[in-house]
C-alpha positions in Angstrom: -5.7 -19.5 -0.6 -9.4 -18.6 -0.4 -10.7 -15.0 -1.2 -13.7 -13.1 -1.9 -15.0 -9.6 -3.4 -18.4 -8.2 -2.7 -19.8 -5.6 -4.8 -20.6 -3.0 -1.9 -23.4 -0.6 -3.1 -23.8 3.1 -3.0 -25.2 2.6 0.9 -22.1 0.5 1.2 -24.2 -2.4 1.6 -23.0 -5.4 0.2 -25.1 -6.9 -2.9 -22.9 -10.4 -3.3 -19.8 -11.6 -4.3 -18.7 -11.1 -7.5 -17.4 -14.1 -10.0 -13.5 -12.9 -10.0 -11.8 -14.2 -12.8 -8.0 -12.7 -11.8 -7.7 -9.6 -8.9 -4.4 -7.5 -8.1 -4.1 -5.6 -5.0 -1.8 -3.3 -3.6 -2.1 -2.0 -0.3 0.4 0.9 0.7 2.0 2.0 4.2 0.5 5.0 5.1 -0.6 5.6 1.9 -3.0 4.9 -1.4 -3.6 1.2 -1.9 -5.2 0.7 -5.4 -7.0 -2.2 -6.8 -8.0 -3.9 -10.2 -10.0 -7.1 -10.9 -11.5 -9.1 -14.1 -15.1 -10.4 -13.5 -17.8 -12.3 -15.1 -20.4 -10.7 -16.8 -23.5 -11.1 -15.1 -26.5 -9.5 -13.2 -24.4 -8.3 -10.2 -21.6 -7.3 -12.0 -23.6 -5.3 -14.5 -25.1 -3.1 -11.2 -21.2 -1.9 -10.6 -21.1 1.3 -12.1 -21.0 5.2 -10.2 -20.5 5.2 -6.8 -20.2 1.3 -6.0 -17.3 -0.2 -4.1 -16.4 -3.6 -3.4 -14.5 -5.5 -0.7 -11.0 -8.0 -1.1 -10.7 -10.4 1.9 -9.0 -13.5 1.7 -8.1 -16.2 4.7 -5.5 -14.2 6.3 -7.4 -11.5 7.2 -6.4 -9.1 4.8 -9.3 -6.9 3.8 -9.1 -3.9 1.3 -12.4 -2.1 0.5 -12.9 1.4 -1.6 -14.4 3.1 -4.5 -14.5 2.1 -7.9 -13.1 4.5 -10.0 -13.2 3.2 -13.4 -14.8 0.6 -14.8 -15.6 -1.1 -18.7 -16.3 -4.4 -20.7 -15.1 -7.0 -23.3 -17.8 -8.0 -25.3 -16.2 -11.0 -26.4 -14.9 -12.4 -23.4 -18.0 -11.4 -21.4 -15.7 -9.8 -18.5 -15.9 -6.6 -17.1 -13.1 -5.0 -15.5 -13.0 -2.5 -12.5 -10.3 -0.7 -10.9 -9.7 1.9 -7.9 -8.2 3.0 -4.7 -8.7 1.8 -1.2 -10.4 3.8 1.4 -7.6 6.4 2.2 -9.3 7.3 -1.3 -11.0 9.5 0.8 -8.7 11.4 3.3 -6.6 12.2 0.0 -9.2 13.8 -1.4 -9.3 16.4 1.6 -7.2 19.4 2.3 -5.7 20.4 5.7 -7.9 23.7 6.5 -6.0 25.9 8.9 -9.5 25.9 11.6 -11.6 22.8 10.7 -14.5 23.7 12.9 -15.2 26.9 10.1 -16.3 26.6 6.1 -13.4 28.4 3.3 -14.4 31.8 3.3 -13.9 32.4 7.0 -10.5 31.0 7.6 -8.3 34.0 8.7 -5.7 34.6 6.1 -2.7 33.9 9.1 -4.4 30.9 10.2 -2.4 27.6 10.8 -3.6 24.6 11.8 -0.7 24.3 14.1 0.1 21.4 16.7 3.0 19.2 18.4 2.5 15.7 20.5 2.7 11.9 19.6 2.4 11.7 16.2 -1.1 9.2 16.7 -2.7 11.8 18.6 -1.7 14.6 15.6 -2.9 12.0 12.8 -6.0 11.0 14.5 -7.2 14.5 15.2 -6.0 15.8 11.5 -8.2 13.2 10.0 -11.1 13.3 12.3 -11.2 17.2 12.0 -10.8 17.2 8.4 -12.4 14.1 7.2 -14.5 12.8 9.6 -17.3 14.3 11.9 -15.0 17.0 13.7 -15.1 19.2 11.5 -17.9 21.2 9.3 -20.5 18.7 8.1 -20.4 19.2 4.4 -16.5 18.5 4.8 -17.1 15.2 6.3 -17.3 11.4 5.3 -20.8 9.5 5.5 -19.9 7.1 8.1 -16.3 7.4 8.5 -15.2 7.0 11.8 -11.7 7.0 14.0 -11.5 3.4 15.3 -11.3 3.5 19.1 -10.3 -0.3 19.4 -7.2 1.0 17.3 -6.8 4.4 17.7 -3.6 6.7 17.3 -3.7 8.6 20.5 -0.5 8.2 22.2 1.2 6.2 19.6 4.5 7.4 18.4 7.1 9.6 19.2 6.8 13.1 19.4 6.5 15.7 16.3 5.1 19.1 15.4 3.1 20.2 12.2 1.8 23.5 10.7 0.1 23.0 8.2 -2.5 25.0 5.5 -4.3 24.2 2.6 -2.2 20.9 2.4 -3.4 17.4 0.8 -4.3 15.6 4.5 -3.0 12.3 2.8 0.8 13.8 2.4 0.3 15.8 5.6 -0.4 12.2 7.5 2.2 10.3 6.1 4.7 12.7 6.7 3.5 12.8 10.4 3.6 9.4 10.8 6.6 8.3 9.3 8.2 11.0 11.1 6.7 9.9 14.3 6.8 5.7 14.1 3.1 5.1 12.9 1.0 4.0 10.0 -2.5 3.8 9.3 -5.0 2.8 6.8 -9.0 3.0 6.5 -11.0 -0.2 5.6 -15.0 -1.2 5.3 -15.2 -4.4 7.7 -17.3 -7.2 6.9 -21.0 -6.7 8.5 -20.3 -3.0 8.7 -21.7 0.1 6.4 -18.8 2.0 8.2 -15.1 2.7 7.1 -12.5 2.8 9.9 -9.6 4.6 10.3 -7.0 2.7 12.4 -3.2 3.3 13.8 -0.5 1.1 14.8 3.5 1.2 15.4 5.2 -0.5 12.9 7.2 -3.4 14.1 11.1 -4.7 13.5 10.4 -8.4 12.4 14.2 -8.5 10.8 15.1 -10.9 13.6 11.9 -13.3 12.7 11.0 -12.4 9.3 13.7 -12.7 6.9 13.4 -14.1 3.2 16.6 -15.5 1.3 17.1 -18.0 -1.8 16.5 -21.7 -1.2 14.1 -23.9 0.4 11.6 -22.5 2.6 13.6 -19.4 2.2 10.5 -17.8 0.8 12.5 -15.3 -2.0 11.5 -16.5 -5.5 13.1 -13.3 -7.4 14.0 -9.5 -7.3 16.1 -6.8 -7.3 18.0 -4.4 -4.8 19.8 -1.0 -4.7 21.6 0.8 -1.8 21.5 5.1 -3.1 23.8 7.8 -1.9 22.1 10.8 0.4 20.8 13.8 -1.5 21.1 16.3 1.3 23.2 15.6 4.7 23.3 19.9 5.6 20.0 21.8 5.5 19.8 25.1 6.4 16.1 25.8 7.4 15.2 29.6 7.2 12.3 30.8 9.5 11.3 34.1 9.7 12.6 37.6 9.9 14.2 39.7 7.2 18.0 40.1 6.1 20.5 39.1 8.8 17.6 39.5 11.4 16.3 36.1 9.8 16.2 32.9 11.7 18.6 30.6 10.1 18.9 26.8 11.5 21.4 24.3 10.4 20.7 20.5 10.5 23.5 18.4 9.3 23.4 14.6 9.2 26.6 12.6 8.5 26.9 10.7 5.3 28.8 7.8 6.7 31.1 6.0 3.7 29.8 8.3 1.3 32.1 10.8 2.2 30.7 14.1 0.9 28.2 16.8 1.9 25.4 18.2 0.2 23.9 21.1 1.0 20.2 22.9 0.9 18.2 25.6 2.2 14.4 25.4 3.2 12.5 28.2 3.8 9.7 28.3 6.4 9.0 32.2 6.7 5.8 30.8 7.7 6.9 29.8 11.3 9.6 31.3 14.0 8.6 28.2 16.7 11.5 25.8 16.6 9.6 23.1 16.8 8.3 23.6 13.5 12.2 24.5 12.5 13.7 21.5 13.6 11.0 19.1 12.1 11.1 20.7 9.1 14.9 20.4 9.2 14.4 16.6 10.4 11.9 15.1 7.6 14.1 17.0 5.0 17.1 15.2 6.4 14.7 11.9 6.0 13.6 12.0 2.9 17.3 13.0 1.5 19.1 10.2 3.4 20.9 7.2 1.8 19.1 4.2 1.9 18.4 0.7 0.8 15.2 -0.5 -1.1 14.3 -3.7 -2.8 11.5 -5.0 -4.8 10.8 -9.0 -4.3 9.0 -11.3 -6.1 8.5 -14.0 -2.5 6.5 -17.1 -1.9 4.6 -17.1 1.2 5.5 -20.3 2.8 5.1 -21.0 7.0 6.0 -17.9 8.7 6.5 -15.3 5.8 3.2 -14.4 5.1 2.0 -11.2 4.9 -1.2 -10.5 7.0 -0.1 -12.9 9.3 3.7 -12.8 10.5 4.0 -9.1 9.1 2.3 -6.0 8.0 3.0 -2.7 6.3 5.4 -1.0 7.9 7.2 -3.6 9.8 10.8 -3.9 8.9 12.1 -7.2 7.5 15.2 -8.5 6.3 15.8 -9.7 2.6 19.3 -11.8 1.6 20.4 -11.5 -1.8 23.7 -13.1 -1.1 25.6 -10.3 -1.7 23.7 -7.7 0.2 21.4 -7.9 3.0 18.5 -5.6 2.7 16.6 -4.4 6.3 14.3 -2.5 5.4 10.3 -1.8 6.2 7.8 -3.0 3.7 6.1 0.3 2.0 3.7 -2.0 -0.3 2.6 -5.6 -1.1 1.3 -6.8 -4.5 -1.3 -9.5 -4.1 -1.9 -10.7 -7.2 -5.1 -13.7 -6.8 -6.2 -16.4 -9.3 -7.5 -19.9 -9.0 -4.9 -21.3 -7.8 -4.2 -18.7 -4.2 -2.3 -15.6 -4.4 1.4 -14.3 -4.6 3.0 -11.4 -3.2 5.5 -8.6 -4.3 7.0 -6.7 -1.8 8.1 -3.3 -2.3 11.0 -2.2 0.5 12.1 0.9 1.6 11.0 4.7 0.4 13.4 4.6 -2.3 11.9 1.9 -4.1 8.7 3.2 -5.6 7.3 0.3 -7.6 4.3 1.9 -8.8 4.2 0.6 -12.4 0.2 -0.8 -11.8 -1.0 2.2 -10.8 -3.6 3.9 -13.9 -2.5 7.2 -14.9 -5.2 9.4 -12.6 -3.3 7.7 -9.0 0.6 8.9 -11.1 -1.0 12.5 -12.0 -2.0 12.9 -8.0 1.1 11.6 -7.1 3.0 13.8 -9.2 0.8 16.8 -7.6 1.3 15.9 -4.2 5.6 15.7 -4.4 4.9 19.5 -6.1 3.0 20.8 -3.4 5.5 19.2 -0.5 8.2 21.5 -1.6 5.8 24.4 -1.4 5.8 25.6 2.1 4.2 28.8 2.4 0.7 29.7 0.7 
């Protein structure tokens, strides 16, 4: 399989391709892709340094473009290394600011950025207000723009989000998984612009499915099924003593067989709306669940890029279990002689071993800041 990387300047102009001696990339659903690659050293490689980016496409289309973020040599092999994120680099590096249109110091101290629809429509305007050109300009992108060819409006079911002074990255992907979307932001070839674009997920279990044997595509892998962590949460809005609103959401936890309880509180918000999705994506993120990390050969109709995305369920059998499940992150690993994949399934399967430590210390910040609700 052919690929390329161009060294994308400052101006996000591309300079040439770079001489790759071995690239990994790992795009995520709905979340931070992150990148590393091994390269001669030469005249174009030795230009790579603060503020250059570079661009991964290979002949299925895929394309990953973002910053470099860190970058150093090996004088005796001659190489130089480079590693960083994708282009959703840059809506996790904003906050959610309760009014958009106004700098910090004139937010009201009450304010919410507060909202309910199809989740697109919420995702598309949350980014646009708060990292692209909708909002104040010193908050906003150089040349990042909502994609109309492949924007979110109308896309997914409905949801609700109040939000303030929240990472917009966490924000978005619990909007769209809550709602059926995903998204991710890439620098096209013949562009100087990075798009943002949406779609719905699809179930490809019926089409895609990867098993042991010939043309069966699975190569190696593991696979866990884990018990819920919550099925009863009691979300607690606000109001003080008995006068409080108290709302219980209870989900079963079919073979299981127990209950396990928590309590949220939202004191930020008495609009049910905001109750009962808070009650719902804690529910979510608590429920049992399958995962499963593959090791899979891409042969005629399992390939990723082409016959599925990010997102889009597929089905996995190990013989012993059958795991259907949507793919949360792919490991393209390149060298001379094509590429192979790793698939990551599921939300409870977090295979994030090849990320460097900065992308696990904003992870780790992120998770803290989700169970904070109030500020």
């Amino acid at each position: 399989m052919e690929y390329a990387v161009w060294a994308v300047d400052p101006d996000r102009v591309k300079r040439g391709q770079l001489e790759v001696l071995s690239c990994t990339a790992i795009p995520r659903d709905a979340d931070i892709g992150t990148w590393t690659m091994t390269v001669k050293d030469d005249d174009l490689a030795r230009r790579v340094e603060d503020g250059w980016q570079v661009i991964i496409r290979d002949d299925t289309g895929f394309t990953m473009s973002g910053p470099v973020l860190e970058y150093g040599g090996d004088v005796v092999d001659k190489s130089l290394t480079f590693s960083g994120e994708d282009d959703l680099f840059h809506v996790a590096s904003r906050i959610t600011y309760p009014d958009p249109r106004k700098a910090a110091e004139q937010q009201t101290d009450a304010a919410y950025w507060k909202k309910s629809g199809p989740a697109g429509t919420l995702l598309d305007e949350l980014i646009y207000r708060n990292v692209g050109r909708g909002g104040i300009p010193e908050r906003a992108v150089d040349r990042l723009f909502m994609d109309g060819a492949h924007s979110g409006v109308g896309l997914g079911s409905t949801v609700s989000v109040n939000t303030r002074y929240k990472n917009v990255l966490e924000t978005s992907r619990d909007l769209a998984r809550a709602g059926g979307v995903t998204f991710w932001a890439v620098q096209d070839e013949g562009s100087t612009a990075i798009w943002v674009r949406f779609r719905e997920p699809r179930d490809m279990s019926r089409r895609v499915r990867f098993a042991l044997g010939d043309g069966g595509g699975l190569t190696g892998g593991s696979w866990s099924v884990t018990a819920p962590t919550v099925t009863s949460v009691l979300v607690a809005g606000q109001g003080q003593g008995s006068d409080r609103t108290i709302k219980e959401h209870v989900q079963s936890s079919g073979d299981w067989g127990f209950r396990v309880e928590q309590f949220q509180d939202r004191r930020d918000t008495d609009d049910p709306k905001d109750l009962e999705q808070a009650g719902t994506d804690t529910l979510a993120e608590g429920a049992a669940g399958a995962s499963a990390v593959v090791e899979v050969s891409e042969v005629p109709g399992l390939v990723y890029g082409i016959d599925f995305q990010l997102g889009d369920t597929v089905l996995v059998d190990f013989g012993r279990a059958q795991i259907t499940e949507p793919v949360r992150a792919v490991e393209l690993a390149y060298d001379g002689f094509g590429r192979t994949a790793k698939l990551t399934l599921g939300d409870h399967a977090q295979d994030e071993d090849q990320d460097p430590a900065w992308v696990k210390h904003v992870r780790g910040i992120g998770k803290a800041l989700r169970r904070l609700e109030t500020i």
